[in-house]
N, CA, C and O atoms as a DFTB+ gen file, in Angstrom:
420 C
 N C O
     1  1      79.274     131.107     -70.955
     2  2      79.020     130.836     -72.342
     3  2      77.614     130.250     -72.489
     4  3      77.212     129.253     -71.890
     5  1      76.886     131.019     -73.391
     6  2      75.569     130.231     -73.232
     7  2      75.197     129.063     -74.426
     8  3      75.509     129.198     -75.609
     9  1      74.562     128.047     -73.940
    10  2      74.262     126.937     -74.570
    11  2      73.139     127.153     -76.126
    12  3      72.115     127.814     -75.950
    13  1      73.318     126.774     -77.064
    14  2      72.236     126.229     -77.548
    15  2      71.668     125.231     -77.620
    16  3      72.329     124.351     -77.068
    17  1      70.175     124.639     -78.275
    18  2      69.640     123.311     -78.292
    19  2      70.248     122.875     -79.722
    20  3      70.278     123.646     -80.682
    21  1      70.598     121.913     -79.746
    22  2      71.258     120.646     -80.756
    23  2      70.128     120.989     -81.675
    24  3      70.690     121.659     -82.541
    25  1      69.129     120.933     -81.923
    26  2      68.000     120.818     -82.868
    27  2      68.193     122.437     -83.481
    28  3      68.340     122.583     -84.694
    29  1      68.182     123.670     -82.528
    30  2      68.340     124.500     -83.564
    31  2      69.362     124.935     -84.345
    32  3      69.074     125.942     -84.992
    33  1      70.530     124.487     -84.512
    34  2      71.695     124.148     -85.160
    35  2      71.509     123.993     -86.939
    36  3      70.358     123.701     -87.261
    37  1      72.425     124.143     -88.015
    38  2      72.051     123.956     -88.844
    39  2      73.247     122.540     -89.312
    40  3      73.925     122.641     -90.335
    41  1      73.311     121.705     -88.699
    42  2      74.016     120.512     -88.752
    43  2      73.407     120.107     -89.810
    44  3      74.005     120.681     -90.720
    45  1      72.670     119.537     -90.218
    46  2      71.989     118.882     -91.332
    47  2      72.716     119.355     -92.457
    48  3      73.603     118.758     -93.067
    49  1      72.199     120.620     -92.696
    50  2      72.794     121.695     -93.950
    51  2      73.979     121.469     -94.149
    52  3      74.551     121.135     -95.186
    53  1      74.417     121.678     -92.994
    54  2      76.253     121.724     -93.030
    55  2      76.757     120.427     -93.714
    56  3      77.377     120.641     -94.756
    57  1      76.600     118.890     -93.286
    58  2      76.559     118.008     -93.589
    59  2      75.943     118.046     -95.201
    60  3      76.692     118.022     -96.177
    61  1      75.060     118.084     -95.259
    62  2      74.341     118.065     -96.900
    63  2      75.393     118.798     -97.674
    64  3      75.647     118.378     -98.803
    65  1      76.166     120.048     -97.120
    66  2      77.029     121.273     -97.811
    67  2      78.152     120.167     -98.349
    68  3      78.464     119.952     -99.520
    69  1      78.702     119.486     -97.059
    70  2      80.249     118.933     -97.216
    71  2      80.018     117.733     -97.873
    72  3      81.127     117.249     -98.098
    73  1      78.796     116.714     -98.466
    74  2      78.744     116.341     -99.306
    75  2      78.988     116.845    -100.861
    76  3      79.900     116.540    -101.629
    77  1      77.655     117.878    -101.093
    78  2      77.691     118.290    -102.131
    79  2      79.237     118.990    -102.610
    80  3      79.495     119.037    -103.813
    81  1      80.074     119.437    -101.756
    82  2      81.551     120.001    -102.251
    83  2      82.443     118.827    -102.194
    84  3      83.407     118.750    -102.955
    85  1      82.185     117.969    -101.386
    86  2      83.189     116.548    -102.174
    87  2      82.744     116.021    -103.529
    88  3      83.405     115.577    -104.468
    89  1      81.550     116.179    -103.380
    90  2      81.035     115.739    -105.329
    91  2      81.690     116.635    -106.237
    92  3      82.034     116.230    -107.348
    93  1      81.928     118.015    -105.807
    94  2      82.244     118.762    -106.740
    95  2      83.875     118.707    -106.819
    96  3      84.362     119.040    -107.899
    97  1      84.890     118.260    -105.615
    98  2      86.273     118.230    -105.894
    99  2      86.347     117.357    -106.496
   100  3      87.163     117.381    -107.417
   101  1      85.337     115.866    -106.222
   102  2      85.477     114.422    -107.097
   103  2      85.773     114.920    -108.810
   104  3      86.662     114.551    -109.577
   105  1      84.800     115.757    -108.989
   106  2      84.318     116.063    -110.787
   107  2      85.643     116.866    -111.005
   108  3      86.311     116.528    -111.982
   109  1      86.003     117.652    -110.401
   110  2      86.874     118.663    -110.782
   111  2      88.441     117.584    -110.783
   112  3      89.346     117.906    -111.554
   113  1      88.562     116.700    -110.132
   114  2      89.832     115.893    -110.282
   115  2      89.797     115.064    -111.377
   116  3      90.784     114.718    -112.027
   117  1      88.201     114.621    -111.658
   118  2      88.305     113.442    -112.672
   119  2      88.380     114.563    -113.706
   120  3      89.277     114.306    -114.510
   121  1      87.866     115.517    -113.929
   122  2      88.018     116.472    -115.550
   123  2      89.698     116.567    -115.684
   124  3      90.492     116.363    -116.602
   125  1      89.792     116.922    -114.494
   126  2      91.958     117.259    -114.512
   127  2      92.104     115.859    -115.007
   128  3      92.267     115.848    -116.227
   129  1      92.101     114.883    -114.557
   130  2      92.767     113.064    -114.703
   131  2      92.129     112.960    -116.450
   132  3      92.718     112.322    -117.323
   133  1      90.992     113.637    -116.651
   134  2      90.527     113.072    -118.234
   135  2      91.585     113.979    -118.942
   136  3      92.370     113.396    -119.690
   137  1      91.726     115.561    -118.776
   138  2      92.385     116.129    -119.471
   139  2      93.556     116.019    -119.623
   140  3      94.068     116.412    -120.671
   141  1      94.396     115.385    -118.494
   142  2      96.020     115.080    -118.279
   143  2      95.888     113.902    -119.017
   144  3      97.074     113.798    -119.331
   145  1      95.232     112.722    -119.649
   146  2      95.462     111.791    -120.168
   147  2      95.362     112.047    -121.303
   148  3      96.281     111.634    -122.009
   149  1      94.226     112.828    -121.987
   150  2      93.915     113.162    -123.192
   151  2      95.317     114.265    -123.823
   152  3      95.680     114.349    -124.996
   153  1      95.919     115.044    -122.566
   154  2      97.286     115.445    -123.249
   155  2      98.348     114.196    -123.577
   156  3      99.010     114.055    -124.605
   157  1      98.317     113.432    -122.536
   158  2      99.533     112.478    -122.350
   159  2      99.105     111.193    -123.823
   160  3      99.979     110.656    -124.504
   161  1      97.564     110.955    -124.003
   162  2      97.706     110.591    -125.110
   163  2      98.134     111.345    -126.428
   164  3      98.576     110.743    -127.406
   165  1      97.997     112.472    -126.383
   166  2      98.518     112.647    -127.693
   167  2     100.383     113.015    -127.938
   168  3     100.812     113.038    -129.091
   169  1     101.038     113.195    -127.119
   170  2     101.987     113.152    -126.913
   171  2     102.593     111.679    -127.416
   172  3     103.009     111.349    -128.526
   173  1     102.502     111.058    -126.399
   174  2     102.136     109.243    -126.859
   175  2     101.799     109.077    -128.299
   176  3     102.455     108.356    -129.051
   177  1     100.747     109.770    -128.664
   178  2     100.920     109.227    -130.015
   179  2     101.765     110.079    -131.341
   180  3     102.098     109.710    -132.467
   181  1     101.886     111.114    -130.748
   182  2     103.240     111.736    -131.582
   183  2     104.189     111.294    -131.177
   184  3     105.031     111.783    -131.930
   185  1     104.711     110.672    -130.476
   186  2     105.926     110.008    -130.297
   187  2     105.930     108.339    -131.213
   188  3     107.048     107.919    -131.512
   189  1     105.116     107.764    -131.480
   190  2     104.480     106.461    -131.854
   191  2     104.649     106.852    -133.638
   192  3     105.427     106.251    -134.379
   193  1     103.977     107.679    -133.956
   194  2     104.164     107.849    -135.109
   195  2     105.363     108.832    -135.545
   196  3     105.380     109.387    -136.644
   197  1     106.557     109.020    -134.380
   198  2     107.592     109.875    -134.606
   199  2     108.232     108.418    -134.998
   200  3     108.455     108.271    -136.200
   201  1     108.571     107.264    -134.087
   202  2     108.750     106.148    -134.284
   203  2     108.824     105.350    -135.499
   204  3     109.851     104.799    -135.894
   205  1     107.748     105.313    -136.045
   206  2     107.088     104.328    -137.354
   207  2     107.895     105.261    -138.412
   208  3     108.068     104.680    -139.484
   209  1     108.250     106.142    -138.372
   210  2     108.665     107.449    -139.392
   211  2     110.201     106.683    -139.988
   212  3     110.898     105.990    -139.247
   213  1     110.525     106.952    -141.372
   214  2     111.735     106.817    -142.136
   215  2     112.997     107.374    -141.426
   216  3     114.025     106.975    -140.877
   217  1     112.257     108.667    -141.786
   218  2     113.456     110.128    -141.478
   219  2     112.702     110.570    -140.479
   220  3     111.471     110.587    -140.467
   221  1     113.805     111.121    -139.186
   222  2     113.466     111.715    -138.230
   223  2     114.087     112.775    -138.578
   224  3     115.212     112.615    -139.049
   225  1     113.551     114.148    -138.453
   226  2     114.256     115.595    -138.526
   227  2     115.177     115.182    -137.133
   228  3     114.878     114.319    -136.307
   229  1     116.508     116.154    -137.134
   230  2     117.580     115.792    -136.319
   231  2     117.062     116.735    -134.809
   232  3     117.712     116.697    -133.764
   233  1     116.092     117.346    -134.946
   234  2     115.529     118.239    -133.665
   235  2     114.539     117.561    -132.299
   236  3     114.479     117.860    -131.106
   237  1     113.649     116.252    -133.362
   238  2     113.102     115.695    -132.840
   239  2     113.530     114.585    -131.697
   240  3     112.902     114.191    -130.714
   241  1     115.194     114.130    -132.331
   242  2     115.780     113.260    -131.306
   243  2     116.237     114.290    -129.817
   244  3     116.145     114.018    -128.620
   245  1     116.735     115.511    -130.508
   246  2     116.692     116.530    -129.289
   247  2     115.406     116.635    -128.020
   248  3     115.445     116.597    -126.790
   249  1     114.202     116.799    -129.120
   250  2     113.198     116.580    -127.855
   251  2     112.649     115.540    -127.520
   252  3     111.826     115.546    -126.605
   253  1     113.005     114.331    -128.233
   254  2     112.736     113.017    -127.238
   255  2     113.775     112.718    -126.110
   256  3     113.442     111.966    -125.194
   257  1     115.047     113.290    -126.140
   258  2     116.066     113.266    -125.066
   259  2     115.451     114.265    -123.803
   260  3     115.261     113.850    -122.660
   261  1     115.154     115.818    -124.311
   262  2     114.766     116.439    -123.609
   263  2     113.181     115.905    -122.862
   264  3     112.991     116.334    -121.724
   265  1     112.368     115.240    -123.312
   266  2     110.727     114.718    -122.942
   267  2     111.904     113.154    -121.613
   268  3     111.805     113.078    -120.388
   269  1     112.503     112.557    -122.217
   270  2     113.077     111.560    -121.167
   271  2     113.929     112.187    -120.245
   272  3     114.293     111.499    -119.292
   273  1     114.410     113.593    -120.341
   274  2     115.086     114.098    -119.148
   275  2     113.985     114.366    -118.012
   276  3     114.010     114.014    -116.832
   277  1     112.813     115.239    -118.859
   278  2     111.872     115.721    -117.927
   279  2     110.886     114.967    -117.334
   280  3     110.121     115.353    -116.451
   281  1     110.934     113.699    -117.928
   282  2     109.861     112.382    -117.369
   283  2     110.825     111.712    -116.016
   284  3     110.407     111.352    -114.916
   285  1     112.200     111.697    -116.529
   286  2     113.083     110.909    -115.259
   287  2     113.247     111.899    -113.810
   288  3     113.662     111.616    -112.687
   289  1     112.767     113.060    -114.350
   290  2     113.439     114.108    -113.241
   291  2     112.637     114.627    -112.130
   292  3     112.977     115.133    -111.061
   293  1     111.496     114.382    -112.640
   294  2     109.939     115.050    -111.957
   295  2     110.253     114.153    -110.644
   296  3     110.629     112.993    -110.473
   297  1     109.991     115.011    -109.977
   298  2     110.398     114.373    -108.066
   299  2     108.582     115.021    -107.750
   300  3     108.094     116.116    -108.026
   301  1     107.832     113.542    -106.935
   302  2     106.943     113.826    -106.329
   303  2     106.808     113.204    -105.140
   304  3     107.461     112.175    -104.963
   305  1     105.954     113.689    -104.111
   306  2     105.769     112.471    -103.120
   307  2     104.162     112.237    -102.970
   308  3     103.297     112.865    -102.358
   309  1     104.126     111.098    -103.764
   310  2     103.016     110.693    -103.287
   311  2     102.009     110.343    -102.251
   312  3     100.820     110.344    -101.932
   313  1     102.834     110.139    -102.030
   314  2     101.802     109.889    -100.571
   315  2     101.348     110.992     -99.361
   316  3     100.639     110.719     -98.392
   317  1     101.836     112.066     -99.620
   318  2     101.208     113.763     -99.227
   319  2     100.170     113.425     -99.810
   320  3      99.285     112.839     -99.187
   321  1     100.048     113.723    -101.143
   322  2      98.835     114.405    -101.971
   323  2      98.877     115.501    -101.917
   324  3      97.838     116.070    -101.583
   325  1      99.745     116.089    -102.133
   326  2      99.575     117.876    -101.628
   327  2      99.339     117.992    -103.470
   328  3      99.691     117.258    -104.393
   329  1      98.490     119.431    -103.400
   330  2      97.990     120.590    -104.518
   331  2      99.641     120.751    -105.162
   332  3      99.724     120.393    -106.337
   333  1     100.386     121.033    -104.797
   334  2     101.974     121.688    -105.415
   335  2     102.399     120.160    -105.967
   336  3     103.089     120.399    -106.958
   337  1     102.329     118.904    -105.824
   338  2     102.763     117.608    -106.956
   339  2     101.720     117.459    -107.898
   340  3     101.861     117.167    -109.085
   341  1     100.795     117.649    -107.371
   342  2      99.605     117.749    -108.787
   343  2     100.323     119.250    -110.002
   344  3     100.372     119.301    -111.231
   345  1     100.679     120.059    -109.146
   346  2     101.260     121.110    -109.878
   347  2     102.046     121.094    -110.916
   348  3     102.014     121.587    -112.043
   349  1     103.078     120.138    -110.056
   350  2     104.426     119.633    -110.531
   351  2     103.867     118.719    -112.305
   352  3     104.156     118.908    -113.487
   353  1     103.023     117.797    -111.598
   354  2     102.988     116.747    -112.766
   355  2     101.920     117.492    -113.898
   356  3     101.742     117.050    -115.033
   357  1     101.554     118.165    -113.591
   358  2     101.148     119.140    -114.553
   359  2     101.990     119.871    -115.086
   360  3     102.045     119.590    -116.283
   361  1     102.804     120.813    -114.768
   362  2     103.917     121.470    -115.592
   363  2     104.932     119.914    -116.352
   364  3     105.266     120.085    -117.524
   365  1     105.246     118.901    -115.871
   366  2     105.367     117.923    -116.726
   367  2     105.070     117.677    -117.878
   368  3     105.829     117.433    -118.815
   369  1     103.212     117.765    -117.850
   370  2     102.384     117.267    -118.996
   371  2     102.374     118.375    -119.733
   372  3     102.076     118.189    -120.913
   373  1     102.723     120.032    -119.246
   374  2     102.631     120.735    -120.323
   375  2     104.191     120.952    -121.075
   376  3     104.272     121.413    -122.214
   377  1     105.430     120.545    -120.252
   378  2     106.136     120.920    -121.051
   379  2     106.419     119.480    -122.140
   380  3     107.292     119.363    -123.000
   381  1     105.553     118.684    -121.814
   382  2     105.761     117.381    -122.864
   383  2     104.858     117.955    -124.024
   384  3     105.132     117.662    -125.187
   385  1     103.997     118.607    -123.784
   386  2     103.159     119.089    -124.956
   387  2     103.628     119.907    -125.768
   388  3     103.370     120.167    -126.943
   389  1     104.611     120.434    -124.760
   390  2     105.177     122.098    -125.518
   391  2     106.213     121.183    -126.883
   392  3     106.097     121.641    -128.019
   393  1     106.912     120.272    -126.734
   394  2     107.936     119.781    -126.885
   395  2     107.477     119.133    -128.093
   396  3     108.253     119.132    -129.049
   397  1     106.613     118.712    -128.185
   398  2     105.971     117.838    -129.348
   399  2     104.684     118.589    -129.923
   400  3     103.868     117.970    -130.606
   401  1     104.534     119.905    -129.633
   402  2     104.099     121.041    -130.988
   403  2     103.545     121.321    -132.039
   404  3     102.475     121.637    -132.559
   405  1     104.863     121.059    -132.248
   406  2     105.069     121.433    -133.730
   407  2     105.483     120.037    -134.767
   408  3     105.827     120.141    -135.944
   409  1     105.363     118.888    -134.084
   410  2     105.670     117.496    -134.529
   411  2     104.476     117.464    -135.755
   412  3     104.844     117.607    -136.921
   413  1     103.446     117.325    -135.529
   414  2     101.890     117.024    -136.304
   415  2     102.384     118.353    -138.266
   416  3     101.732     118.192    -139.298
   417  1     102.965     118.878    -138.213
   418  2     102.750     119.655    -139.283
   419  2     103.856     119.880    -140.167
   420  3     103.714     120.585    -141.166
């Protein structure tokens, strides 16, 4: 097997590379974490002002039962970190969105 010299290697690059792509998974998690909150706030606040409300239409107690089934049920393990619980808690946040809709109109 023949040797090369350490110096003509492109180590540097490589290194400079696996920086610059951790900056870019950093950005790409914090946009997911801004956008999963910015859903989960508004959910939150259709539920808040479902709350403060006189009359609740009789559908809405349906999907606040159904939003507390699907908040108690979500099984993750944290401490993996695996791509498929980020998945998970994402299909969470969208079916809480789905659920509260048509609440605003």
């Amino acid at each position: 097997m023949k040797t090369q010299e350490a110096d003509s290697l492109p180590t540097k690059a490589v290194l400079d590379e696996i920086k610059t792509f951790r900056r870019s998974f950093r950005q790409a998690l914090d946009s997911c974490a801004a956008r999963m909150d910015e859903n989960l706030d508004a959910v939150g606040a259709k539920v808040t002002a479902l709350a403060a409300s006189k009359k609740v239409p009789s559908g809405r107690g349906r999907d606040l039962r159904d939003m507390l089934t699907i908040l108690r049920g979500h099984k993750v393990n944290l401490e993996k970190g695996r791509l498929k619980d980020l998945k998970k808690l994402q299909g969470v946040a969208e079916d809480l969105a789905m659920l509260s809709e048509g609440w605003g109109k």
